[in-house]
N, CA, C and O atoms as CSV, one atom per row, in Angstrom:
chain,resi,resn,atom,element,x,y,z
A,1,UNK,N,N,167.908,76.870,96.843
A,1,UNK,CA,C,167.877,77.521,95.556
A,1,UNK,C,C,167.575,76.536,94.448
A,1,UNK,O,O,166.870,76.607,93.442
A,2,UNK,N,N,168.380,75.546,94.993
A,2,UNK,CA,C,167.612,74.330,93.876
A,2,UNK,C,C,166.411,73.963,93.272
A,2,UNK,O,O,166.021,73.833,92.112
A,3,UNK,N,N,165.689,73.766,94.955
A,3,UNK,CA,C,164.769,73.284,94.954
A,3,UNK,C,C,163.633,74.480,94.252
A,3,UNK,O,O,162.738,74.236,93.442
A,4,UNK,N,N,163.987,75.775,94.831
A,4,UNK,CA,C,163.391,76.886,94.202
A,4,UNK,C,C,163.096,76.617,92.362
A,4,UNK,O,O,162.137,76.982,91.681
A,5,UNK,N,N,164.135,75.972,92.028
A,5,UNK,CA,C,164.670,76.633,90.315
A,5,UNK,C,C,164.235,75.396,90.274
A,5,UNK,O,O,163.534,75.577,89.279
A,6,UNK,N,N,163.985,73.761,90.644
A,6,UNK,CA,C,163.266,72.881,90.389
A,6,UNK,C,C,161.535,73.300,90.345
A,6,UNK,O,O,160.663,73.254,89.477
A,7,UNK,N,N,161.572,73.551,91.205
A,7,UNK,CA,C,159.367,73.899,91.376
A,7,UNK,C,C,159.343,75.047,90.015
A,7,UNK,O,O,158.567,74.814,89.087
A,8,UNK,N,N,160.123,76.119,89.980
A,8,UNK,CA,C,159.859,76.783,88.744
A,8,UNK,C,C,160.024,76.283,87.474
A,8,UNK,O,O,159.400,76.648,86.478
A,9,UNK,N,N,160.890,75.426,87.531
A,9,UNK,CA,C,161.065,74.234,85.613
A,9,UNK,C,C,159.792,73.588,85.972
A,9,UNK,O,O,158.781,73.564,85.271
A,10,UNK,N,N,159.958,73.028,87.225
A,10,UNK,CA,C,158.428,72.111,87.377
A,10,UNK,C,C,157.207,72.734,86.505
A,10,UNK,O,O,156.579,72.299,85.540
A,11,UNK,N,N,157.130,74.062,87.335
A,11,UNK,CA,C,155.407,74.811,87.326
A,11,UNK,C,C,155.864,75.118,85.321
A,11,UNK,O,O,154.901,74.819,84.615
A,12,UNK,N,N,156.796,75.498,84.716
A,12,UNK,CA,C,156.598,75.628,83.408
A,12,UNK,C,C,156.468,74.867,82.500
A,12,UNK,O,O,155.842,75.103,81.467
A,13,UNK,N,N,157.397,73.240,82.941
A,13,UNK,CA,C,156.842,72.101,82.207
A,13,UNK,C,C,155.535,71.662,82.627
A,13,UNK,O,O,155.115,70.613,82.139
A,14,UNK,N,N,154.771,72.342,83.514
A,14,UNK,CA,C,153.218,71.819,83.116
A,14,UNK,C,C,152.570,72.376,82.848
A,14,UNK,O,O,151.577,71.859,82.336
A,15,UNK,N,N,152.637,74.024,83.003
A,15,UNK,CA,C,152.472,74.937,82.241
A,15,UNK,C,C,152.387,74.664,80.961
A,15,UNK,O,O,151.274,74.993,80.550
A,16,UNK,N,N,153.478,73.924,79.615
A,16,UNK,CA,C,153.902,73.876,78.417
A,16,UNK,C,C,153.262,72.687,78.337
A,16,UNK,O,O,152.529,72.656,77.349
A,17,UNK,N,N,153.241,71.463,79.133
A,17,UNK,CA,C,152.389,70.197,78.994
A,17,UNK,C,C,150.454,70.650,78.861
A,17,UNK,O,O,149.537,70.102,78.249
A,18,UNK,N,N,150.486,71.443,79.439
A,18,UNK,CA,C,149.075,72.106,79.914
A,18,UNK,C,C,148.538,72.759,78.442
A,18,UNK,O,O,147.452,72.584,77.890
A,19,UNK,N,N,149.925,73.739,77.923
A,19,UNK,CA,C,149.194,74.202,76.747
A,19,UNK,C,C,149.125,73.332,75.586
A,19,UNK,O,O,148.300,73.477,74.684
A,20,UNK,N,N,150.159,72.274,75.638
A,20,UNK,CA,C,150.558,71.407,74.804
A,20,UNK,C,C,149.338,70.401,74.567
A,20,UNK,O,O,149.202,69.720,73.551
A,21,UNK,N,N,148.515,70.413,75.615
A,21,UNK,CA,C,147.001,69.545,75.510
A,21,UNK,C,C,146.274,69.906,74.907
A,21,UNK,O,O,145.547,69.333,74.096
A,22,UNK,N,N,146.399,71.602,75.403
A,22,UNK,CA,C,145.222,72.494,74.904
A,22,UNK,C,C,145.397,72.127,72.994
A,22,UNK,O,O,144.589,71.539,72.275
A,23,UNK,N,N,146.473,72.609,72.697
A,23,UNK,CA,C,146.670,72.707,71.474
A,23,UNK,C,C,146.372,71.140,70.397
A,23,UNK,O,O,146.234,71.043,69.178
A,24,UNK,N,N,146.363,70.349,71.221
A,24,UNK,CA,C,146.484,69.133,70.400
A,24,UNK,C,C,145.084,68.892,70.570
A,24,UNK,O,O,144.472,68.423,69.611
A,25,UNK,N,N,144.297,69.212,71.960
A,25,UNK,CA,C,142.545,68.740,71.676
A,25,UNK,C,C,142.010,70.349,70.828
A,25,UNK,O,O,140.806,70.589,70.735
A,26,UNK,N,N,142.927,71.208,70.341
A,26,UNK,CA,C,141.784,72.288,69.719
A,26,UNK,C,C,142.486,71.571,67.757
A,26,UNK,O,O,141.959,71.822,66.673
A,27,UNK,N,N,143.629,70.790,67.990
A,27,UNK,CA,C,143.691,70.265,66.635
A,27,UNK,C,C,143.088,68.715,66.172
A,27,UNK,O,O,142.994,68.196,65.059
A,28,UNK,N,N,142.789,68.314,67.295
A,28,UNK,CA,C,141.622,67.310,67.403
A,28,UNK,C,C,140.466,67.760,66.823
A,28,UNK,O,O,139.835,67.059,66.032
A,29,UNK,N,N,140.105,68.950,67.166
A,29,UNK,CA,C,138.574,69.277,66.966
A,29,UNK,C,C,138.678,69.655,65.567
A,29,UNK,O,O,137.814,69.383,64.733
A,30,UNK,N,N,140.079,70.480,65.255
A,30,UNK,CA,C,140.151,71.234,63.574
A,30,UNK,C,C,140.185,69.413,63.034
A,30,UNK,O,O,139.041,69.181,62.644
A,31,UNK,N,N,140.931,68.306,62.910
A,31,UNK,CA,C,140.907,67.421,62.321
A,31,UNK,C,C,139.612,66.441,61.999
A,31,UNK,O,O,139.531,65.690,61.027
A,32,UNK,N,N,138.578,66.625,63.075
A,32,UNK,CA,C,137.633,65.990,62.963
A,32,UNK,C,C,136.719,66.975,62.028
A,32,UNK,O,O,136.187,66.584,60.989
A,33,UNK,N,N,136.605,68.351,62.558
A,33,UNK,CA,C,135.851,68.963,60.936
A,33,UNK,C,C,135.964,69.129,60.012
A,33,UNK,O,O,135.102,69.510,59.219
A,34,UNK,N,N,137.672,68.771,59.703
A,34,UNK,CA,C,138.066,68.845,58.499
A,34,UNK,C,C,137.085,66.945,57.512
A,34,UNK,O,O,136.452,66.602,56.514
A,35,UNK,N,N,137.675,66.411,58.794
A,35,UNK,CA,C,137.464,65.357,58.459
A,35,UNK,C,C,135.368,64.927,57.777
A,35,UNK,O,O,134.764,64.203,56.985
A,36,UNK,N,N,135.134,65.963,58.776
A,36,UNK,CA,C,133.292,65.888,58.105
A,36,UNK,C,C,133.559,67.106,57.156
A,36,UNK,O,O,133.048,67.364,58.246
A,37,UNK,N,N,133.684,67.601,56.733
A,37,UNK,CA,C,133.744,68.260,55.884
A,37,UNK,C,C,134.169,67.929,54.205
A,37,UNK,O,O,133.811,68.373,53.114
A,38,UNK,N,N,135.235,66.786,54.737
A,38,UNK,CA,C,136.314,65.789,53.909
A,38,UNK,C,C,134.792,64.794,53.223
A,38,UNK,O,O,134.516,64.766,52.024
A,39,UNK,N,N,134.169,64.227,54.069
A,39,UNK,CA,C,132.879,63.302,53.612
A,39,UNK,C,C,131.719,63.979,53.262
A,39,UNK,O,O,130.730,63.343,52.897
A,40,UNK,N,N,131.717,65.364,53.336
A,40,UNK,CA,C,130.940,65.981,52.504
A,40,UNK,C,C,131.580,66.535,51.447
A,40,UNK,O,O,130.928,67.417,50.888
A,41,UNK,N,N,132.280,66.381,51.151
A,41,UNK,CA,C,132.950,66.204,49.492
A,41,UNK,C,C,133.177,65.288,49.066
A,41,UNK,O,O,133.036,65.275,47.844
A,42,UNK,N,N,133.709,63.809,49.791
A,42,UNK,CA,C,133.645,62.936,49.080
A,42,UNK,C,C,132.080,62.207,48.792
A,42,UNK,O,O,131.965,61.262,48.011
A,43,UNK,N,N,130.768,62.869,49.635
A,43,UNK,CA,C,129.789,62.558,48.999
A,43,UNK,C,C,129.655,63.238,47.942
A,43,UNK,O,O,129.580,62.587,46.900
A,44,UNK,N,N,129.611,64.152,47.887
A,44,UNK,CA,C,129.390,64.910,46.674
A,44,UNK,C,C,129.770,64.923,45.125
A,44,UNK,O,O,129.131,65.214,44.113
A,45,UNK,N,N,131.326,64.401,45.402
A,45,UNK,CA,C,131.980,63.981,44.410
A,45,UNK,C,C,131.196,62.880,43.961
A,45,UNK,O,O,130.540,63.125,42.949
A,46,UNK,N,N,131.082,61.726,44.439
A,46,UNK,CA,C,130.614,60.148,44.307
A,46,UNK,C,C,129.291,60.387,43.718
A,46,UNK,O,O,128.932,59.617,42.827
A,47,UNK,N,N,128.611,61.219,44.035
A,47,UNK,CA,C,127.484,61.750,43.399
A,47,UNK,C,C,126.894,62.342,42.442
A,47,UNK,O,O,125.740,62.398,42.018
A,48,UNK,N,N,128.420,63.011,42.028
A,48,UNK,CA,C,128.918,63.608,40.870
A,48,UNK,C,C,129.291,62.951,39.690
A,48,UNK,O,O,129.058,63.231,38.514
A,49,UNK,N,N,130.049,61.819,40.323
A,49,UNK,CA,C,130.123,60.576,39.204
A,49,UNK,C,C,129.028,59.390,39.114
A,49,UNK,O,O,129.016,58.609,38.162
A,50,UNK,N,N,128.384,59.342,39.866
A,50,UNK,CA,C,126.673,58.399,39.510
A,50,UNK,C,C,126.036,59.507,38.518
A,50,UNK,O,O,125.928,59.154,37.344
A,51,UNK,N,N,125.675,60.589,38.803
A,51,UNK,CA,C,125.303,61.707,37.514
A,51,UNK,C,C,125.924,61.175,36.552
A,51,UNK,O,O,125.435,60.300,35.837
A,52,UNK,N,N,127.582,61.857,36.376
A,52,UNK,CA,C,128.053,61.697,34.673
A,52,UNK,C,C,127.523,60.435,34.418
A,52,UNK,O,O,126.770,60.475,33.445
A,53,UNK,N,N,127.670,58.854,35.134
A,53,UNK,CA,C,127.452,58.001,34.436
A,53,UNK,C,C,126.085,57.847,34.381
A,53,UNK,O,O,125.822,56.834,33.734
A,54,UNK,N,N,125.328,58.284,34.688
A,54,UNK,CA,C,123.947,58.221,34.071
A,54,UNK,C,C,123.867,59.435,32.776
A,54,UNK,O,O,123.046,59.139,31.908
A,55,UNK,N,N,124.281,60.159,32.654
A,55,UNK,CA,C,124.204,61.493,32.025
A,55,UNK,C,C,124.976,60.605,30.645
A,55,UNK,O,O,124.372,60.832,29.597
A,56,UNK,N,N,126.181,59.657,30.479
A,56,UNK,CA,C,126.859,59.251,30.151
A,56,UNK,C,C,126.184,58.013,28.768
A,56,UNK,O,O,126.465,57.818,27.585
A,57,UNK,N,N,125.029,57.317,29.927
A,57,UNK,CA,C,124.481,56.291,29.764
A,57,UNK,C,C,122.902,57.044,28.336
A,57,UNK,O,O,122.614,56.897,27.148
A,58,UNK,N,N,122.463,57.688,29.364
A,58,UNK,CA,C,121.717,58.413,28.535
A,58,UNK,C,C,121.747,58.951,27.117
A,58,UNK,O,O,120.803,58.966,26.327
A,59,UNK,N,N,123.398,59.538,26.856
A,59,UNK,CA,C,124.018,60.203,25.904
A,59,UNK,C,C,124.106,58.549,25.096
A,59,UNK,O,O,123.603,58.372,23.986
A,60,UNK,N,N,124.478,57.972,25.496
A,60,UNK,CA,C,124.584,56.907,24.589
A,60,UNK,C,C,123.120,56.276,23.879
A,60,UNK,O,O,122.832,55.831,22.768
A,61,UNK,N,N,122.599,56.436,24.784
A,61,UNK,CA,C,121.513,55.809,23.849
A,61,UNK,C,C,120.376,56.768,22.665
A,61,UNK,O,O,119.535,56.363,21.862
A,62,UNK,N,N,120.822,58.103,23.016
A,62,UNK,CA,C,120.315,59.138,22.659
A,62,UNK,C,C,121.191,58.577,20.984
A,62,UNK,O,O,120.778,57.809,20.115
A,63,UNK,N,N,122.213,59.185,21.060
A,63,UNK,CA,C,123.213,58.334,20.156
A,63,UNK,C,C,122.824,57.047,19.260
A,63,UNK,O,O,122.763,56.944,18.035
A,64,UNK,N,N,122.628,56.282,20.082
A,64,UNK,CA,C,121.558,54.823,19.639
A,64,UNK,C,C,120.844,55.150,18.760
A,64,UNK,O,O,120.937,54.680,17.626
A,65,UNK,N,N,119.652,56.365,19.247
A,65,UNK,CA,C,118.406,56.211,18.718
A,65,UNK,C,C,118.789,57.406,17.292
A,65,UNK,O,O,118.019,57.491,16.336
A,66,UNK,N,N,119.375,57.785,17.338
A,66,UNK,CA,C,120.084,58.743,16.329
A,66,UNK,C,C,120.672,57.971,14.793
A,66,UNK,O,O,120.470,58.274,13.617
A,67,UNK,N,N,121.254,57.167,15.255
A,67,UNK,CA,C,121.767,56.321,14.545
A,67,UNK,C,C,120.497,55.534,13.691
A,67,UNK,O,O,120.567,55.227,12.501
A,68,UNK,N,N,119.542,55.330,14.422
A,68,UNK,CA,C,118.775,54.232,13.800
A,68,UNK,C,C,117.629,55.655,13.355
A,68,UNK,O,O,116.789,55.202,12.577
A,69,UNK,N,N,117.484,56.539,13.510
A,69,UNK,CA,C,117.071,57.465,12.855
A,69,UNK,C,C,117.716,57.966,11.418
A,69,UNK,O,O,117.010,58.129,10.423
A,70,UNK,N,N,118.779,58.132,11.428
A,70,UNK,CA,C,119.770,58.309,10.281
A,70,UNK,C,C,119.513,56.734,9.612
A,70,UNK,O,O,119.976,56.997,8.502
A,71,UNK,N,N,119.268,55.870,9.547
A,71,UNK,CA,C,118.777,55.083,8.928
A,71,UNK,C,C,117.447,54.972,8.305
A,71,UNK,O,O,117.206,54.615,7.152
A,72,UNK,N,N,116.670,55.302,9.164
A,72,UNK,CA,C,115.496,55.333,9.039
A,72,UNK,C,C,114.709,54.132,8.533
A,72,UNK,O,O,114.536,54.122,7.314
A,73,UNK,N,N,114.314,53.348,9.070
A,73,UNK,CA,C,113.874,51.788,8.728
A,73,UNK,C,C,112.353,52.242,8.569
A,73,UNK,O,O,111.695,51.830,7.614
A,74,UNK,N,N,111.639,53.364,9.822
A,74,UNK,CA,C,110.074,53.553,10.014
A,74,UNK,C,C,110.084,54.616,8.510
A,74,UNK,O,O,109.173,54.261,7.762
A,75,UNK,N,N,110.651,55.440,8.116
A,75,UNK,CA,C,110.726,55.920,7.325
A,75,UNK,C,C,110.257,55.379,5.470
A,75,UNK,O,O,109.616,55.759,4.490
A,76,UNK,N,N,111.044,54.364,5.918
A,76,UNK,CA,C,111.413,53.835,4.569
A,76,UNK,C,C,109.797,52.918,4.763
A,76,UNK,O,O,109.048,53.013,3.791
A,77,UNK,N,N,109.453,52.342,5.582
A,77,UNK,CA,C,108.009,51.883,5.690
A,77,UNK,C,C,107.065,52.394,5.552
A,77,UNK,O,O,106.091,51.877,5.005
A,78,UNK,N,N,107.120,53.930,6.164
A,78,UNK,CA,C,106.027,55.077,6.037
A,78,UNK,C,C,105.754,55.273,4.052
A,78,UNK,O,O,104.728,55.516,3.416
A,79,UNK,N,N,107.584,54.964,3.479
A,79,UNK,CA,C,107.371,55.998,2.260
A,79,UNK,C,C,106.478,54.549,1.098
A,79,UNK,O,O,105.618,54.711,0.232
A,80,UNK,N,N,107.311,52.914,1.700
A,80,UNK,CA,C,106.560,52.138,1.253
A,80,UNK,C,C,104.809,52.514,1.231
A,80,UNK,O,O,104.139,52.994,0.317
A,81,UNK,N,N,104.464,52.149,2.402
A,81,UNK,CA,C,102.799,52.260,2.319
A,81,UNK,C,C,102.392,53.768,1.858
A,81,UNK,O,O,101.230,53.926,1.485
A,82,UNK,N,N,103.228,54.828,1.860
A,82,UNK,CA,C,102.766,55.925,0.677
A,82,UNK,C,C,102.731,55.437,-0.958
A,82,UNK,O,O,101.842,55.630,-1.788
A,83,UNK,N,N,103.688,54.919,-1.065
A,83,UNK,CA,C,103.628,54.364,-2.721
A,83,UNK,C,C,102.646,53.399,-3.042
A,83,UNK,O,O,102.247,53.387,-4.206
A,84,UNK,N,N,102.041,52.346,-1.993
A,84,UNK,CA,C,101.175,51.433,-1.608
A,84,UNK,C,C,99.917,52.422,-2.114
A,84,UNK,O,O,99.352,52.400,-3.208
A,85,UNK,N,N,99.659,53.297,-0.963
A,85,UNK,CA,C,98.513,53.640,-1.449
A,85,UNK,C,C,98.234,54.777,-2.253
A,85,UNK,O,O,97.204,55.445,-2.161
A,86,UNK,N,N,99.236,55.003,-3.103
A,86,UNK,CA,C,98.771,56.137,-4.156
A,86,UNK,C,C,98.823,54.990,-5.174
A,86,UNK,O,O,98.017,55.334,-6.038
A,87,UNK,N,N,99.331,53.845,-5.515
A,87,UNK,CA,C,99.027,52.762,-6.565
A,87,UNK,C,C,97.567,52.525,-6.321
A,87,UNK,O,O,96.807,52.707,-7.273
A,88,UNK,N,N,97.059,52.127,-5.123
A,88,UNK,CA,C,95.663,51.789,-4.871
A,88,UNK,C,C,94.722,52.869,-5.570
A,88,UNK,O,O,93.934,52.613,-6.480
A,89,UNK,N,N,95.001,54.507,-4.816
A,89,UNK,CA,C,94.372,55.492,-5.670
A,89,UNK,C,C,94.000,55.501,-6.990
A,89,UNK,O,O,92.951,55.702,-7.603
A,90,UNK,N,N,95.374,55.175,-7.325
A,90,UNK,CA,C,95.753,55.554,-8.956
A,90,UNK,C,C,94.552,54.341,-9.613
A,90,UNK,O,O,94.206,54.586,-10.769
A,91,UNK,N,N,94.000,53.251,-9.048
A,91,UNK,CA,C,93.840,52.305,-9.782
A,91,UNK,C,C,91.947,52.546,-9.317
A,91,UNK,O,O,91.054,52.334,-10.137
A,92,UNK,N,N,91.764,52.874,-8.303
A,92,UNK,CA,C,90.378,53.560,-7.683
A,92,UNK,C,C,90.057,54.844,-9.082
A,92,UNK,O,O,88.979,54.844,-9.676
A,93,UNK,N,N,90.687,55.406,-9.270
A,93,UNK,CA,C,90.353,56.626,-10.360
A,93,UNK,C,C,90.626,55.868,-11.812
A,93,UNK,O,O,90.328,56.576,-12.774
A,94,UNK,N,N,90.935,55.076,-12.008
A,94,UNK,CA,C,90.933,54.099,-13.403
A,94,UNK,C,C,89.582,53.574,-13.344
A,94,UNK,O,O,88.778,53.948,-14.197
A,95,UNK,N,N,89.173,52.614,-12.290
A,95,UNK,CA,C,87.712,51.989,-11.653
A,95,UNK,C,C,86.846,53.291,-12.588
A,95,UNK,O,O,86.145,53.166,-13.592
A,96,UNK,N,N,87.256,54.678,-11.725
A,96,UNK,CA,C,85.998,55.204,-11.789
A,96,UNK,C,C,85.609,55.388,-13.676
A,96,UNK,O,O,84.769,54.814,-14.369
A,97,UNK,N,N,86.690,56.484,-14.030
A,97,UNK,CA,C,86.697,56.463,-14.993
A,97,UNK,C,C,86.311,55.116,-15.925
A,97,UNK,O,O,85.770,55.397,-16.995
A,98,UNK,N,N,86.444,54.215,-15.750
A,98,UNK,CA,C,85.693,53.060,-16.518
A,98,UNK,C,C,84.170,53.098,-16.315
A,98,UNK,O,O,83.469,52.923,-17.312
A,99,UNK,N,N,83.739,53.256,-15.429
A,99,UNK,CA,C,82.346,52.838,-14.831
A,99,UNK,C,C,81.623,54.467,-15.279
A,99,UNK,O,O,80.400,54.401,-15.401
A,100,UNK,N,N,82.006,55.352,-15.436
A,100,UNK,CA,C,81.222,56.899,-15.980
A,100,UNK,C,C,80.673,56.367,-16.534
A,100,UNK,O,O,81.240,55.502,-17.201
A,101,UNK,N,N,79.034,56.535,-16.650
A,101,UNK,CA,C,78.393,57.320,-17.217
A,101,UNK,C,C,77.631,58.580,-17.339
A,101,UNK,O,O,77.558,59.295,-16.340
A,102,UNK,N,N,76.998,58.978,-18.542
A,102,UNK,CA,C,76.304,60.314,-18.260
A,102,UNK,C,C,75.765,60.671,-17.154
A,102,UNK,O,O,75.979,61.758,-16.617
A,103,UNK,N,N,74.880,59.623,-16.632
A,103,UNK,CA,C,74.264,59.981,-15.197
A,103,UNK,C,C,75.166,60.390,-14.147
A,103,UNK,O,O,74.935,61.283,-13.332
A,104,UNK,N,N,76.283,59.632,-14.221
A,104,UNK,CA,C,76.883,59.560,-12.989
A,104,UNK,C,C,78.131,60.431,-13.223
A,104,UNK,O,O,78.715,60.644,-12.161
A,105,UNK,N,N,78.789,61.071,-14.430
A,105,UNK,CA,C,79.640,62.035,-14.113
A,105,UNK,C,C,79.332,63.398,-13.020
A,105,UNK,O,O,79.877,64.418,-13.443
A,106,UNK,N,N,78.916,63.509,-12.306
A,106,UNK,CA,C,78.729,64.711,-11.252
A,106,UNK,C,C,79.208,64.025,-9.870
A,106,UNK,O,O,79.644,64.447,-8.799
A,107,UNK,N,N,78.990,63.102,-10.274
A,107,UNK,CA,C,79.414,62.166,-8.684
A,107,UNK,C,C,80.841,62.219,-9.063
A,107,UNK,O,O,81.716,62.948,-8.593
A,108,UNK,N,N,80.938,61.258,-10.063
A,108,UNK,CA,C,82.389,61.018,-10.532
A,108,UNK,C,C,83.426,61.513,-10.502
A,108,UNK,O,O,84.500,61.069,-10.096
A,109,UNK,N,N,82.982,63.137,-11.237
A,109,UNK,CA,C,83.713,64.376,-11.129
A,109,UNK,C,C,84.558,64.592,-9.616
A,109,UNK,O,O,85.766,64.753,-9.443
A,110,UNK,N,N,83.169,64.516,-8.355
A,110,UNK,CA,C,83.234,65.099,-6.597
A,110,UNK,C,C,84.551,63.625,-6.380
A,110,UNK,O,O,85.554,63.746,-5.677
A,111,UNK,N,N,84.184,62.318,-7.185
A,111,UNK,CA,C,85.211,61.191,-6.305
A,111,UNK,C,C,86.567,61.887,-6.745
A,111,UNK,O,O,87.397,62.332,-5.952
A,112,UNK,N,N,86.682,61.919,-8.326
A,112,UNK,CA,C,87.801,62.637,-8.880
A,112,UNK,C,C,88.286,62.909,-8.440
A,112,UNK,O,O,89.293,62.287,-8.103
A,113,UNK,N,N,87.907,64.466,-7.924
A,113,UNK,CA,C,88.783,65.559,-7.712
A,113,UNK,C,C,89.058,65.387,-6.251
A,113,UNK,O,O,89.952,66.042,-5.716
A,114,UNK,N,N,88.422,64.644,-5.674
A,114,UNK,CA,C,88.687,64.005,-3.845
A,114,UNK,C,C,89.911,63.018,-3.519
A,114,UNK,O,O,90.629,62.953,-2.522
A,115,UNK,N,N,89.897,62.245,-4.749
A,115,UNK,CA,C,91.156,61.359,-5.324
A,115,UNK,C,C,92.633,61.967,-5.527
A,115,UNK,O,O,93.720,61.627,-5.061
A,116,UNK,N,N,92.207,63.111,-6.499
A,116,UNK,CA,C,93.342,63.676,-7.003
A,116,UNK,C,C,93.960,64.446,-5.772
A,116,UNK,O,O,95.149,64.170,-5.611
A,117,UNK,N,N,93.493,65.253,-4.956
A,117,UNK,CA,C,93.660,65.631,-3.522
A,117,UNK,C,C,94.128,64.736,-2.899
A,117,UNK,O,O,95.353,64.852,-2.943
A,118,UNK,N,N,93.786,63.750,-2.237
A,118,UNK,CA,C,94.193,62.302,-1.875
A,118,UNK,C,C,95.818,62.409,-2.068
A,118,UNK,O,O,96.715,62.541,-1.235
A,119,UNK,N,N,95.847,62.277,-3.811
A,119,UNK,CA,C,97.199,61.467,-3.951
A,119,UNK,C,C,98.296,62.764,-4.000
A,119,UNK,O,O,99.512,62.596,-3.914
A,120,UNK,N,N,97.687,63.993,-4.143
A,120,UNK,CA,C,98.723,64.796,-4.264
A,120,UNK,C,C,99.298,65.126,-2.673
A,120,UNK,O,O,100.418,65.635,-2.637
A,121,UNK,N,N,98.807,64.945,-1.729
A,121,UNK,CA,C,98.688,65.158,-0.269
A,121,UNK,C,C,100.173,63.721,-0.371
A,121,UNK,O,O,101.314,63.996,0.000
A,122,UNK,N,N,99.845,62.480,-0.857
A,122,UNK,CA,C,100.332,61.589,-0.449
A,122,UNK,C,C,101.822,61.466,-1.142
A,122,UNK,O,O,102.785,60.848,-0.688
A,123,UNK,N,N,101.732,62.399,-2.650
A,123,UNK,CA,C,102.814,62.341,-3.297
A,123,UNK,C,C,103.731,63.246,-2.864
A,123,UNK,O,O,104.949,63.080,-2.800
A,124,UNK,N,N,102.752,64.744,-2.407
A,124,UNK,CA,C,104.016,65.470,-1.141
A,124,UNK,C,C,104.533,64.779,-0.095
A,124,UNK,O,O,105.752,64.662,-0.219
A,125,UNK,N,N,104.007,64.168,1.087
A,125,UNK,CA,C,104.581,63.802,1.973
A,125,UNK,C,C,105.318,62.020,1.854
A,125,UNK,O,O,105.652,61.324,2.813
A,126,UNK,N,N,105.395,61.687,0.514
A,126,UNK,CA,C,106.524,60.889,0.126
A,126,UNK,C,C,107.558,61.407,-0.281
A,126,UNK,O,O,108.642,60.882,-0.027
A,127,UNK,N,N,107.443,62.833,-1.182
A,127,UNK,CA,C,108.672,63.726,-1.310
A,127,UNK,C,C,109.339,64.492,-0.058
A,127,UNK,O,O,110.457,64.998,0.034
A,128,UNK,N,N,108.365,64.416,0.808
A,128,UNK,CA,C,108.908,65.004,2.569
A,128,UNK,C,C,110.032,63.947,2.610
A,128,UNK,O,O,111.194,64.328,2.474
A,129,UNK,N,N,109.727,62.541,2.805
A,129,UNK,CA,C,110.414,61.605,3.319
A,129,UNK,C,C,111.740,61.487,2.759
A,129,UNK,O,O,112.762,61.113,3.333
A,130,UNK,N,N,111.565,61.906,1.395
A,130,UNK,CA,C,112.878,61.599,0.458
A,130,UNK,C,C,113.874,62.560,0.672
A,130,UNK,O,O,114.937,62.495,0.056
């Protein structure tokens, strides 16, 4: 009877060893996909933060160039050589006006009024700048 009730603990502790394998290689298999699954998020993440810091990097210099826009250095050069050359104008239509004569007011008139166009073009888009 012993031996009976020994072979039956026997056959169930390997029975329970038997499922006890099963269960630990089917949580083997859940741990290893967790585990690729785990490195496809931590790629993703890592990838996520090379973005922001480029996205980051970018924003900054965007920023940069903002700044030196709100200054405006090309600006202030553009509005210089506008004042530059409406003085030049201004002094081209003095020229002419000195040099009229009868013959030549019809020409004079066409430089004139080509002048005065000129500087009014140049005196708006110095008032753009301002």
């Amino acid at each position: 009877a012993e031996t009976a009730s020994c072979v039956s603990s026997r056959g169930m502790l390997e029975e329970s060893v038997s499922d006890l394998r099963t269960t630990m290689c089917e949580l083997q298999e859940r741990l290893q996909s967790v585990d690729g699954e785990g490195n496809e998020w931590k790629t993703r993440y890592e990838t996520q933060l090379e973005l922001n810091e480029q996205l980051e990097r970018q924003m900054s210099l965007i920023h940069g160039r903002l700044e030196d826009l709100r200054g405006n250095p090309v600006g202030e050069f553009a509005f210089e050589a506008l004042r530059q050359r409406l003085k030049l104008l201004t002094e081209e239509k003095s020229d002419l006006h000195t040099q009229a004569t009868p013959a030549g007011l019809g020409l004079l008139f066409l430089k004139q009024t080509a002048l005065n166009f000129s500087m009014q073009q140049i005196t708006s888009a110095a008032n753009a700048l301002t």
